[in-house]
MARDOMAR-449557 format. One line per 10 residues: number of its first residue (from 1); for each residue x, z, y of N, C-alpha, C. Coordinates in steps of 0.02 Angstrom, whole numbers. Layout:
! MARDOMAR-449557
NUM> X,Z,Y,X,Z,Y,X,Z,Y; ...
This chain:
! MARDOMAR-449557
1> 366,-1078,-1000,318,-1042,-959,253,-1081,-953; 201,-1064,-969,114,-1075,-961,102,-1090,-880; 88,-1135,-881,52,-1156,-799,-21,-1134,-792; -38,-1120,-735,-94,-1084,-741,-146,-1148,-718; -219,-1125,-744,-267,-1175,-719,-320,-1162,-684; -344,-1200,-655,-398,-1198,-614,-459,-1139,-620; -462,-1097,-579,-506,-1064,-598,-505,-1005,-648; -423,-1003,-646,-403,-956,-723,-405,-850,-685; -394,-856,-642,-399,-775,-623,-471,-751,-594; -491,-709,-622,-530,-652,-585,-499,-574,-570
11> -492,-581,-492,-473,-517,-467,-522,-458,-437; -497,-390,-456,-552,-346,-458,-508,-297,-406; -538,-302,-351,-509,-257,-293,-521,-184,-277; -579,-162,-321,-583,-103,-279,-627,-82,-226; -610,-35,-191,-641,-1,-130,-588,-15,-70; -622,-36,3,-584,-59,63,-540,-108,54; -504,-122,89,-458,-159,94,-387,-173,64; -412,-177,14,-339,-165,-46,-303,-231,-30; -231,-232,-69,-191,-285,-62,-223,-354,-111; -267,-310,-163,-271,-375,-196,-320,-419,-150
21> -358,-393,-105,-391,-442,-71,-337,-532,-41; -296,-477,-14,-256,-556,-13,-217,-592,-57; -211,-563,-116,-213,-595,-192,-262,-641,-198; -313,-610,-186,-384,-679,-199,-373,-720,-150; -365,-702,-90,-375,-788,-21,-294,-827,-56; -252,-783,-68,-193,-813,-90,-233,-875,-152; -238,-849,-179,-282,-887,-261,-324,-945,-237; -367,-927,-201,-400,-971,-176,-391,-1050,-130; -342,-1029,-113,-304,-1072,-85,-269,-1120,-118; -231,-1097,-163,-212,-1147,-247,-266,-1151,-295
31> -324,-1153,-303,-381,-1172,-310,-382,-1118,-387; -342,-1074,-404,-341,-1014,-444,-384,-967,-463; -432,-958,-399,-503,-891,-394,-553,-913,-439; -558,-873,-508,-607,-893,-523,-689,-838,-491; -651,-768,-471,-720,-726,-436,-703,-669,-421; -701,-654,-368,-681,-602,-323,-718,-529,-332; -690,-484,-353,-738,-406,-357,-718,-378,-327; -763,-324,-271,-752,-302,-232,-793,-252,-205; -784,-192,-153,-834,-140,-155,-883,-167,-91; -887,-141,-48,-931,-161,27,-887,-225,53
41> -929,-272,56,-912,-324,99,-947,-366,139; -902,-391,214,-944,-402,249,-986,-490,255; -1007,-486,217,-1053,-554,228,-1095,-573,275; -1076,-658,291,-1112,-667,344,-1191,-634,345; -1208,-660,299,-1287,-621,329,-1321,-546,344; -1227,-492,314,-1249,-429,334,-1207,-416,405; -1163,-483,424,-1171,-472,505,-1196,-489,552; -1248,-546,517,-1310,-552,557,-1356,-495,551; -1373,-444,502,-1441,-423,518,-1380,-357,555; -1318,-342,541,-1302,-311,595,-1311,-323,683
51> -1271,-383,680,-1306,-412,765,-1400,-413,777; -1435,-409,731,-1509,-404,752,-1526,-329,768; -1488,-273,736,-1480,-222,731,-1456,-180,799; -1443,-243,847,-1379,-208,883,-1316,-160,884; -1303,-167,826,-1230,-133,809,-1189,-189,851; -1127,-149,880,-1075,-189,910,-1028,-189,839; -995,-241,845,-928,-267,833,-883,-222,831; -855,-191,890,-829,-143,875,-833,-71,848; -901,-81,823,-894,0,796,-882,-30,696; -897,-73,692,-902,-101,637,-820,-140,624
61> -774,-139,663,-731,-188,651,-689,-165,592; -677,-98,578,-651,-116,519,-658,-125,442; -717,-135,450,-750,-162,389,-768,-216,412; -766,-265,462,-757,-344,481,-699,-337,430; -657,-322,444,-579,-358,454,-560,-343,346; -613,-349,309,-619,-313,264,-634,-405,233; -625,-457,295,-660,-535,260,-594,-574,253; -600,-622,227,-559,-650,186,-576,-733,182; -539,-773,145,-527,-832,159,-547,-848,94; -610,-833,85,-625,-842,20,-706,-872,-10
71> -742,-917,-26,-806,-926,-2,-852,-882,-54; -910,-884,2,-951,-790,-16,-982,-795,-103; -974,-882,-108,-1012,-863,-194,-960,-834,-256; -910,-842,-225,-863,-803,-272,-847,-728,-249; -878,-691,-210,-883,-646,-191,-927,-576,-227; -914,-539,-262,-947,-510,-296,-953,-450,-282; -982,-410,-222,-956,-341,-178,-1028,-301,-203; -996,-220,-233,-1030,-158,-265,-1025,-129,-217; -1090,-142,-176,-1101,-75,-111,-1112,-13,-154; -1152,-3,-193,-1172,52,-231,-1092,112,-240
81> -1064,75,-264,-1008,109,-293,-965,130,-240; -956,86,-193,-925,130,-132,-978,153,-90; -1045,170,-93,-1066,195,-43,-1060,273,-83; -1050,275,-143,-1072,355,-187,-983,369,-167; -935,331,-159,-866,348,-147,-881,380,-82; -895,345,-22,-902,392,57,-950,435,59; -992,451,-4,-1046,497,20,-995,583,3; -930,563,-19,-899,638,-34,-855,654,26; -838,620,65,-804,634,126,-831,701,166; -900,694,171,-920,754,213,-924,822,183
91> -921,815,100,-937,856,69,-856,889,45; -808,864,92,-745,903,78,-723,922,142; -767,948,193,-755,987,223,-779,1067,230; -822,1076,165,-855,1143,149,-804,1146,69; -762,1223,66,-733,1229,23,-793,1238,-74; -860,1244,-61,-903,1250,-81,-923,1200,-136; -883,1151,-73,-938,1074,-99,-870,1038,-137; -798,1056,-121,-747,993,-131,-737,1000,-214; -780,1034,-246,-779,1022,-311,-838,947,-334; -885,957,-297,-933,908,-305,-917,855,-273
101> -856,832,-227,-843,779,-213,-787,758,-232; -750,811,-263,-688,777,-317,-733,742,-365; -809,776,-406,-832,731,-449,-836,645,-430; -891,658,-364,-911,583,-333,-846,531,-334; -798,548,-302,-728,531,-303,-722,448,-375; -739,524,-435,-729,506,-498,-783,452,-519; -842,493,-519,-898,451,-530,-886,383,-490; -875,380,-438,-877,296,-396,-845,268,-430; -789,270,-463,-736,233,-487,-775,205,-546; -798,269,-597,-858,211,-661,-895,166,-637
111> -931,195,-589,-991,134,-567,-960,79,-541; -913,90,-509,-883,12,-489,-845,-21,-578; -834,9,-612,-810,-27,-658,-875,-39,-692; -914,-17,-710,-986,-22,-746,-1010,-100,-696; -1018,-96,-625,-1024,-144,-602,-974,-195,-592; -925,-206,-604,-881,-269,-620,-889,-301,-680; -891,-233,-736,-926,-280,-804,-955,-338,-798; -1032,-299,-759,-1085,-335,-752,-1072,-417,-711; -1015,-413,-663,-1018,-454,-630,-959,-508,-658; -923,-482,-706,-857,-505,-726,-913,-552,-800
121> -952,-533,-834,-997,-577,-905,-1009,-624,-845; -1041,-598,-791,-1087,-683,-786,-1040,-723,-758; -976,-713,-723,-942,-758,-675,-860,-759,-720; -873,-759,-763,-784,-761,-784,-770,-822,-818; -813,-856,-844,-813,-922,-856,-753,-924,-907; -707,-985,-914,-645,-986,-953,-586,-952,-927; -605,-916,-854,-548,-860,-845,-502,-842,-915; -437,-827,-894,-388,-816,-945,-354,-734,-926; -362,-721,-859,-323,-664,-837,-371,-614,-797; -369,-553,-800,-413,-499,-739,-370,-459,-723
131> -354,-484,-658,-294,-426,-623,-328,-395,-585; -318,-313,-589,-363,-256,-581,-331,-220,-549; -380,-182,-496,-325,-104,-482,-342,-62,-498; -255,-37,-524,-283,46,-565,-354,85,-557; -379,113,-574,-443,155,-571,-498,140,-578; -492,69,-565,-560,12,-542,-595,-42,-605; -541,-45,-661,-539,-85,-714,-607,-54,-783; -579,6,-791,-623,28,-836,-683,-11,-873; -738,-11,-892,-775,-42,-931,-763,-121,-919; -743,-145,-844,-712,-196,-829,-660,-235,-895
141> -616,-187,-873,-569,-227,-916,-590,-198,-990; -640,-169,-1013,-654,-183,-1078,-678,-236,-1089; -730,-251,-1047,-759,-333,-1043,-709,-376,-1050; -652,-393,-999,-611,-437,-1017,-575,-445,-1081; -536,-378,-1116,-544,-380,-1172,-562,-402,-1235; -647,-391,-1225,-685,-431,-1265,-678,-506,-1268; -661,-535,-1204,-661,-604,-1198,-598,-652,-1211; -585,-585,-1228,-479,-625,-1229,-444,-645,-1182; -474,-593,-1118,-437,-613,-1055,-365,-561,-1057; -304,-579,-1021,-246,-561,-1024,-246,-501,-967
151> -255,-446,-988,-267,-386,-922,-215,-373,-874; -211,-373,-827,-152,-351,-779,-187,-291,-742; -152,-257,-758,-146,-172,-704,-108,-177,-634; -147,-152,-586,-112,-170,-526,-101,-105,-502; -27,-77,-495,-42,0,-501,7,-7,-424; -4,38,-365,35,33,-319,57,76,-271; 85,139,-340,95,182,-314,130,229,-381; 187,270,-357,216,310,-449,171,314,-488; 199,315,-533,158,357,-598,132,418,-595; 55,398,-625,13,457,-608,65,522,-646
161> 72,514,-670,130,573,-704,165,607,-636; 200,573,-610,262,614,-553,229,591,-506; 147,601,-484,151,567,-403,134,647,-370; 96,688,-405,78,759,-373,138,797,-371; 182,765,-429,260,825,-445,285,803,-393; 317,746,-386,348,721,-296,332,760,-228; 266,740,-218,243,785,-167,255,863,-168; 245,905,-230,263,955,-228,331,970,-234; 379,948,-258,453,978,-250,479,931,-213; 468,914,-147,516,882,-97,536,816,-117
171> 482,752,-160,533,696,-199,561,691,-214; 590,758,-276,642,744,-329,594,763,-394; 629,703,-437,587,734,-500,587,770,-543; 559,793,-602,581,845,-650,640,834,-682; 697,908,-686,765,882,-715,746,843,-795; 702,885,-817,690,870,-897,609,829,-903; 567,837,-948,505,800,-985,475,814,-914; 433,749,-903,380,745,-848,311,782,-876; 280,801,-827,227,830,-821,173,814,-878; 144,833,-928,83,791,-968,38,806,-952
181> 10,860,-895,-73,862,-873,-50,840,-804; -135,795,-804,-117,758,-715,-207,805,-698; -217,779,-641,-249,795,-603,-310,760,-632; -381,774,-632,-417,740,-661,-444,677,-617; -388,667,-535,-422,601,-503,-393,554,-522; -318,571,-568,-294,521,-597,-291,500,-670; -336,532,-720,-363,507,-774,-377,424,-798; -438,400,-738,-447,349,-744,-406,294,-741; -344,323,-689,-311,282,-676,-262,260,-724; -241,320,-759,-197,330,-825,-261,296,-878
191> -305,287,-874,-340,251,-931,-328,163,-933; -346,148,-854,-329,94,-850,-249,74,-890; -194,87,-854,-119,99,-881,-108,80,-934; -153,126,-975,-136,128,-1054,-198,56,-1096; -236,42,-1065,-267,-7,-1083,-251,-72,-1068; -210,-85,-1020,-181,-170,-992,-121,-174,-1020; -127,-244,-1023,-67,-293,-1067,3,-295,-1029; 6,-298,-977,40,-266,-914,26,-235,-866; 72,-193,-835,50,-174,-766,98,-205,-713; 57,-225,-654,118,-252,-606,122,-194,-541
201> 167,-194,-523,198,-129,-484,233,-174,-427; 233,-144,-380,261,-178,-322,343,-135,-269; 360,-120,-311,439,-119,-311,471,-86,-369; 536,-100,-381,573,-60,-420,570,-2,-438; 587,48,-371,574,102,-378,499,121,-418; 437,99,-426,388,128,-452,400,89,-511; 429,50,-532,448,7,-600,497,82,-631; 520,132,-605,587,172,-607,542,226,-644; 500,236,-607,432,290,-607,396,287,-680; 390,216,-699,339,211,-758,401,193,-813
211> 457,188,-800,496,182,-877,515,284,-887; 523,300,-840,531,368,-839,486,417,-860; 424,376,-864,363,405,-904,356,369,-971; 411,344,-1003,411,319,-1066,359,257,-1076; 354,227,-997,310,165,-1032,370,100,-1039; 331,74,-1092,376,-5,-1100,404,-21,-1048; 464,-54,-1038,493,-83,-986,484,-147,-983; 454,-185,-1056,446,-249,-1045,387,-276,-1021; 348,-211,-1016,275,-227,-1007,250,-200,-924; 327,-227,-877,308,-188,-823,337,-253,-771
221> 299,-286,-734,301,-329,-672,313,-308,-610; 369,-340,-584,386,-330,-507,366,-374,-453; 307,-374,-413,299,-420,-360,269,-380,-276; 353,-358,-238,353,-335,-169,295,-384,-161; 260,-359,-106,194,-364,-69,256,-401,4; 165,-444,16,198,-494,69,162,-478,142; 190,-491,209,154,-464,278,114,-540,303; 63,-508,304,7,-571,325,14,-600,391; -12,-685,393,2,-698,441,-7,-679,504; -94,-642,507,-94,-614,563,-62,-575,605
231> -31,-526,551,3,-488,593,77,-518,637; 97,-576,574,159,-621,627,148,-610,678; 74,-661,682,65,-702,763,43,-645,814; 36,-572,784,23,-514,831,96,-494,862; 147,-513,850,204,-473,865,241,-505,949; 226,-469,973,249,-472,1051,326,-475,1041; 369,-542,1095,425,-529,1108,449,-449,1098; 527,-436,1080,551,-370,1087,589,-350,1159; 568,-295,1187,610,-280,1252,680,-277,1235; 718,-260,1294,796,-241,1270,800,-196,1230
241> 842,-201,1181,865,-129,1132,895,-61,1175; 881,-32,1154,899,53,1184,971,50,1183; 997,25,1138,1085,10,1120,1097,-8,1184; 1075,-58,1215,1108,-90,1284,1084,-56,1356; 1053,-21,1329,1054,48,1415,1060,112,1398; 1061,151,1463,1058,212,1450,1017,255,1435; 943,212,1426,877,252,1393,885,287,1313; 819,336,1313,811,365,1247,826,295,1188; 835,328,1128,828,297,1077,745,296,1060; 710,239,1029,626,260,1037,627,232,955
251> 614,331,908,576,301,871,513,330,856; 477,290,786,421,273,776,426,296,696; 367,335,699,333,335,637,244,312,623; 255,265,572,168,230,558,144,255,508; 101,241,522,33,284,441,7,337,452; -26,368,376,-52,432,394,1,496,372; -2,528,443,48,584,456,16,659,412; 60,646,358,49,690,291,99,713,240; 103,759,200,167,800,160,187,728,127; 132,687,95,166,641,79,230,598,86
261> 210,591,156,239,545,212,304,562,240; 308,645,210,379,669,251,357,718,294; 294,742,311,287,773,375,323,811,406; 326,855,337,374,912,344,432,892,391; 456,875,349,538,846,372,536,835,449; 486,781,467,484,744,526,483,831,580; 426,845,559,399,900,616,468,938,639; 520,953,589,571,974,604,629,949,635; 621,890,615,680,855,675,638,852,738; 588,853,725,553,834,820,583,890,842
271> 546,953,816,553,1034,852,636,1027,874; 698,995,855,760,993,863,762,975,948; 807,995,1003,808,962,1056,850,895,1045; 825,876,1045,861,787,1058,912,776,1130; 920,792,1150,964,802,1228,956,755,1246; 902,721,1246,873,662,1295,914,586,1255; 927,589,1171,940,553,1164,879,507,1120; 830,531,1107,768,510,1072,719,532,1100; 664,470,1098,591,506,1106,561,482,1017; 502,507,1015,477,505,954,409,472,965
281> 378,434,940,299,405,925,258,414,854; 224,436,841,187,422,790,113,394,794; 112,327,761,40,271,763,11,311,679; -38,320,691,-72,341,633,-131,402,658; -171,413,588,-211,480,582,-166,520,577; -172,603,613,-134,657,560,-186,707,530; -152,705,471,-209,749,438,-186,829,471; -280,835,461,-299,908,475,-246,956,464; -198,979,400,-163,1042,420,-98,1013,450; -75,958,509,-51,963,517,-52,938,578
291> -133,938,624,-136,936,695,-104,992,742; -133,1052,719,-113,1113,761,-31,1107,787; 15,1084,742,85,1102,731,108,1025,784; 72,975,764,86,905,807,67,924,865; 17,945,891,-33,960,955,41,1006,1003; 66,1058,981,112,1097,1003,197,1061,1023; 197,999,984,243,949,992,241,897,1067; 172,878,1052,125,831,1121,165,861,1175; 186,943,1186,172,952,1223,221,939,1285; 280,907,1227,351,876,1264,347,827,1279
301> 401,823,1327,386,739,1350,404,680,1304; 466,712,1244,481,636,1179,453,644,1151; 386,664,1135,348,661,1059,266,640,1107; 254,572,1053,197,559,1090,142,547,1019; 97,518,1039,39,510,977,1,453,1000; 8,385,956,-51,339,967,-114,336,959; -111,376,897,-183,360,857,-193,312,827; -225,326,776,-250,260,718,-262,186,769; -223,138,737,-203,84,789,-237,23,740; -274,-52,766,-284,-85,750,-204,-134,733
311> -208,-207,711,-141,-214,675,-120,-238,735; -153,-272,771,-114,-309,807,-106,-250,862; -123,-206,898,-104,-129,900,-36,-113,887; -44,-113,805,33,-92,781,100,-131,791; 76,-172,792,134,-224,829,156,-234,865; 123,-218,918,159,-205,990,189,-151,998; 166,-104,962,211,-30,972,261,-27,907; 269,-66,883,314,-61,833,391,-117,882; 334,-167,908,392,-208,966,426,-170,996; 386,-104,1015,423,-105,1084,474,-34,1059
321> 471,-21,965,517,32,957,584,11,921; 634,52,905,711,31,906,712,59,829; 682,104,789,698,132,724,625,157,683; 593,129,651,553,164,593,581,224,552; 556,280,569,578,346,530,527,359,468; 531,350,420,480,337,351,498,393,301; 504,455,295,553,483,261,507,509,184; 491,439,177,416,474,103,448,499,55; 393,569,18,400,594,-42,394,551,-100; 337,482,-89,297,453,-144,276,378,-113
331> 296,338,-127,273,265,-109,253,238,-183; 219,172,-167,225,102,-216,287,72,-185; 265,38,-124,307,6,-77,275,2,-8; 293,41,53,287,47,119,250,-17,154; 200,-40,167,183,-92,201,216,-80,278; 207,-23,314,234,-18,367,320,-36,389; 343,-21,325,414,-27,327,436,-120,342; 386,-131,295,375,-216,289,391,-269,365; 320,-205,386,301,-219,448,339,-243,520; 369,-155,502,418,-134,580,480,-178,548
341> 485,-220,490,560,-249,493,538,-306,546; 494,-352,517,462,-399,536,469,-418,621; 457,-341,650,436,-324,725,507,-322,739; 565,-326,696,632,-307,699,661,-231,729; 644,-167,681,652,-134,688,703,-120,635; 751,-66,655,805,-54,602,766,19,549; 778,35,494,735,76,450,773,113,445; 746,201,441,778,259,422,727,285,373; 740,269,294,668,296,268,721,334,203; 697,317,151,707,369,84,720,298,15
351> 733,330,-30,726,259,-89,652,284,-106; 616,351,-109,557,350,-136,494,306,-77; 531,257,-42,488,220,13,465,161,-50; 527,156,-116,504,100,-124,509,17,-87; 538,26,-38,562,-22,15,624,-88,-23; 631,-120,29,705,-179,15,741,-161,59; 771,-106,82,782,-82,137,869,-59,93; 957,-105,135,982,-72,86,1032,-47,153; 1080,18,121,1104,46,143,1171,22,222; 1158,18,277,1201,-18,326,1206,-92,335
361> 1154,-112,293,1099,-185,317,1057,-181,346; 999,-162,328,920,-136,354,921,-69,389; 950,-41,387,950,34,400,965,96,366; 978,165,375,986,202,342,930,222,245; 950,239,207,924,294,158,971,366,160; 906,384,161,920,469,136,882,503,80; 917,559,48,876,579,2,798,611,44; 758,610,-21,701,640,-2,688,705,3; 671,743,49,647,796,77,702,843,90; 765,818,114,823,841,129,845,858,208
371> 804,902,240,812,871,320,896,898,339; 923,930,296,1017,930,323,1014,837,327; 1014,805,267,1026,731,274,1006,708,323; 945,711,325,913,687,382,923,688,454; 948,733,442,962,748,540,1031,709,566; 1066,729,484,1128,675,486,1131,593,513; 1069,585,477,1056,492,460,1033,508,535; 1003,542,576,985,515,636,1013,538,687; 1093,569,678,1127,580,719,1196,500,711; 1181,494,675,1206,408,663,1186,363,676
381> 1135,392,693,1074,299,721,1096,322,783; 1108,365,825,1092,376,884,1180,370,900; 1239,368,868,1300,371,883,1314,294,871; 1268,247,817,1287,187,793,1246,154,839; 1217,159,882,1149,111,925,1180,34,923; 1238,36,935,1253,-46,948,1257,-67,889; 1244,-52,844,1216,-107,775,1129,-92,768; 1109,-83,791,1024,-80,821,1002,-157,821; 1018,-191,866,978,-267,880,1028,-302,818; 1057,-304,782,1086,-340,734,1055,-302,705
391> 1035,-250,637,1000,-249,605,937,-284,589; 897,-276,688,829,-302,694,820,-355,666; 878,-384,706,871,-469,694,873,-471,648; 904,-444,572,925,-467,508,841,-453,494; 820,-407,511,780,-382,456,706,-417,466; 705,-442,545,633,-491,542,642,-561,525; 704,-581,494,739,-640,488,714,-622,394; 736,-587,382,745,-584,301,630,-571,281; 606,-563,331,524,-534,305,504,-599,320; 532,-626,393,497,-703,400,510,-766,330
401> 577,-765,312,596,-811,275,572,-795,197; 567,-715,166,565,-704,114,501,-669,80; 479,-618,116,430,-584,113,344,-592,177; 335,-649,189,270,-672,185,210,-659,140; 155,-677,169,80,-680,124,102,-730,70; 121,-794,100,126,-849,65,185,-850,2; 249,-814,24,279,-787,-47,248,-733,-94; 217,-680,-61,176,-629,-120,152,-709,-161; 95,-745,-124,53,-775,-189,95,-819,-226; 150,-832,-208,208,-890,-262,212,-850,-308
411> 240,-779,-288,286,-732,-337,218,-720,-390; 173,-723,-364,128,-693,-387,82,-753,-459; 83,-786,-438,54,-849,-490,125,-867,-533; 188,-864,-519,247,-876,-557,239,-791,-599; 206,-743,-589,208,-681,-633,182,-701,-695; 96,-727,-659,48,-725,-720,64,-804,-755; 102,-829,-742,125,-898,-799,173,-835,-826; 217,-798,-826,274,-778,-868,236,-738,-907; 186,-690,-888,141,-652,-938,83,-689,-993; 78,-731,-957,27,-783,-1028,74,-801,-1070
421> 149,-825,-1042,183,-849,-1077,212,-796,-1142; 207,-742,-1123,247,-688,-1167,196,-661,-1202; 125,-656,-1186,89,-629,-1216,80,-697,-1304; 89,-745,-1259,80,-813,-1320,126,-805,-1368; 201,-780,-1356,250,-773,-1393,232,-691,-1441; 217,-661,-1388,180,-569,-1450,144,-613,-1496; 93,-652,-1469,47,-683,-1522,58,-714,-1589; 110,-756,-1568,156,-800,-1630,178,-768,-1697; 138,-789,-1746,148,-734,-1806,223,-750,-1829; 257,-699,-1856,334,-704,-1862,334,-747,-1933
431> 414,-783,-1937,426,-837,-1980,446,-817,-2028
């Protein structure tokens, strides 16, 4: 296996707050970064002329929280390219316009690769590797290419092939040949795919996804994503478990509340009377077609609504709940799931979560978009409660010890030595 050297990666992040961001502070830290790409970022001096500006802090915080442990000259951030990405948001609320902002959508994605090029010639130095995320690579990783850098695809989420089919038939996939026209937002992404030397995928299950779409199996990397420290040191003691009184069972669903996500499913076990053995939470946005139907839920006393929650936010309300209900059509791999183990919550999700989540360890699986199962799996959580705080414990025991920030970046620098190393061996002309 190839040891890696100083200065050998340039990572290309994208728009917001992607995971590879903490790929780079990870890198940086083992002195690995050779130059960080990235869309809007907040640099000190654009939060100074913000504070001259009088913008508060908090209206800006989450694009603060968008900074990193990384110093600003290796910082290479394409406002351009994500500002033409948010200029389509408004323009998909007129049915008129959401053709012209599916384009922008598209278009942002070139310009940020057109601008990584640019920023990847002057700063890539003897770089050896450009680990990219899907969509974002394009003329990028032609550049690298050119230079004989070793491409990594960072894809973190199914195959563009079965990710629209999932959502539409309840997360099961086609009995026979997968789909061959995708959607044209996932073109690019399928360009990237087919152009990198590997792709790394962040669980099995989406490793399941891309051999099922007939890609190489040897040319496909597994590295689960790790929970950052901050959020550790956000996690409030846990109250008593629901198991040990006579209170509701309290669970929790995180993220954005969408078909993706299970909605369906969920909305229907809520509407179920629970006979006062559950209340329900959901921390997240819900999307538009599916306020009206939540709003009518509110209106009981077990179904409540946080709202889009900051992290350390989510941590306390993930403390203070007894079961994560996750029941996704389509994952990479669940950060929330990660999360609420961490907070020591027991998991009721799906295998399409993509999770480490295994059956009467961590918590329940059920099939996807099955709510007979479902109602099952949570008429068992609610009959099994006294294995509740033993799960917990296992499961913020197994995220503390195994799944950290600081293991993503081990797993993660032990990847790209095994991929230089194999790419050296493709190289080796035969004897």
């Amino acid at each position: 296996m190839q040891s890696l050297r100083a200065g050998d990666v340039v990572v290309a992040n994208g728009f917001n707050r992607f995971h590879l961001a903490a790929a780079a502070a990870a890198l940086e830290k083992t002195g690995h970064l050779r130059s960080f790409l990235t869309g809007a970022y907040p640099f000190l001096w654009l939060k100074q002329l913000f504070g001259c500006a009088g913008i508060s802090h908090a209206r800006l915080r989450k694009f603060y929280d968008r900074g990193e442990a990384i110093p600003e000259e290796r910082i290479h951030a394409h406002f351009f390219a994500e500002t033409v990405y948010f200029a389509r948001f408004p323009l998909r609320r007129w049915p008129r316009c959401r053709g012209l902002a599916a384009w922008l959508d598209r278009v942002s994605f070139r310009i940020c690769g057109w601008q990584s090029a640019a920023s990847l010639r002057r700063t890539a130095g003897e770089a050896r590797i450009f680990h990219f995320r899907s969509g974002f690579g394009l003329s990028a990783a032609r550049a690298a290419r050119d230079r004989g850098m070793l491409l990594i695809c960072d894809h973190s989420i199914v195959h563009p092939r079965l990710a629209d089919y999932l959502v539409e038939n309840s997360g099961l996939p086609p009995p026979g040949a997968l789909p061959e026209d995708v959607a044209p937002f996932w073109r690019s992404i399928l360009e990237d795919i087919d152009a990198a030397d590997f792709v790394l995928v962040n669980s099995e299950f989406v490793r399941n996804t891309f051999i099922r779409a007939s890609y190489p199996a040897d040319r496909i990397a597994v590295v689960y994503l790790g929970v950052d420290e901050s959020f550790f040191q956000s996690i409030p003691p846990r109250p008593a478990p629901a198991g040990a009184g006579p209170g509701p069972l309290r669970l929790l669903f995180a993220g954005m509340f969408e078909s993706r996500k299970g909605a369906e499913l969920l909305l229907e076990a809520m509407r179920t009377d629970s006979g006062g053995q559950w209340e329900f939470a959901i921390a997240g946005t819900i999307a538009e077609e599916y306020r009206a139907r939540v709003d009518e839920l509110l209106e009981r006393r077990q179904v409540a609504w946080h709202g889009a929650l900051r992290r350390a936010e989510l941590a306390r309300v993930m403390a203070a709940a007894d079961v994560l209900v996750f029941p996704s059509l389509a994952e990479g791999s669940a950060r929330v799931i990660f999360e609420a183990m961490a907070c020591g919550c027991a998991i009721l999700t799906t295998p399409n979560a993509g999770s480490i989540v295994r059956e009467g360890e961590n918590g329940w699986l059920v099939p996807p978009g099955d709510p007979v199962a479902f109602r099952a799996a949570l008429a068992e959580v609610c009959a099994g409660r006294s294995r509740l705080a033993e799960m917990g414990e296992r499961n913020a025991r197994l995220v503390r010890e195994e799944y950290r920030e600081a293991d993503y970046g081990r797993k993660l620098r032990e990847t790209y030595a095994g991929l230089l190393a194999a790419r050296s061996l493709a190289d080796m002309p035969a004897l």
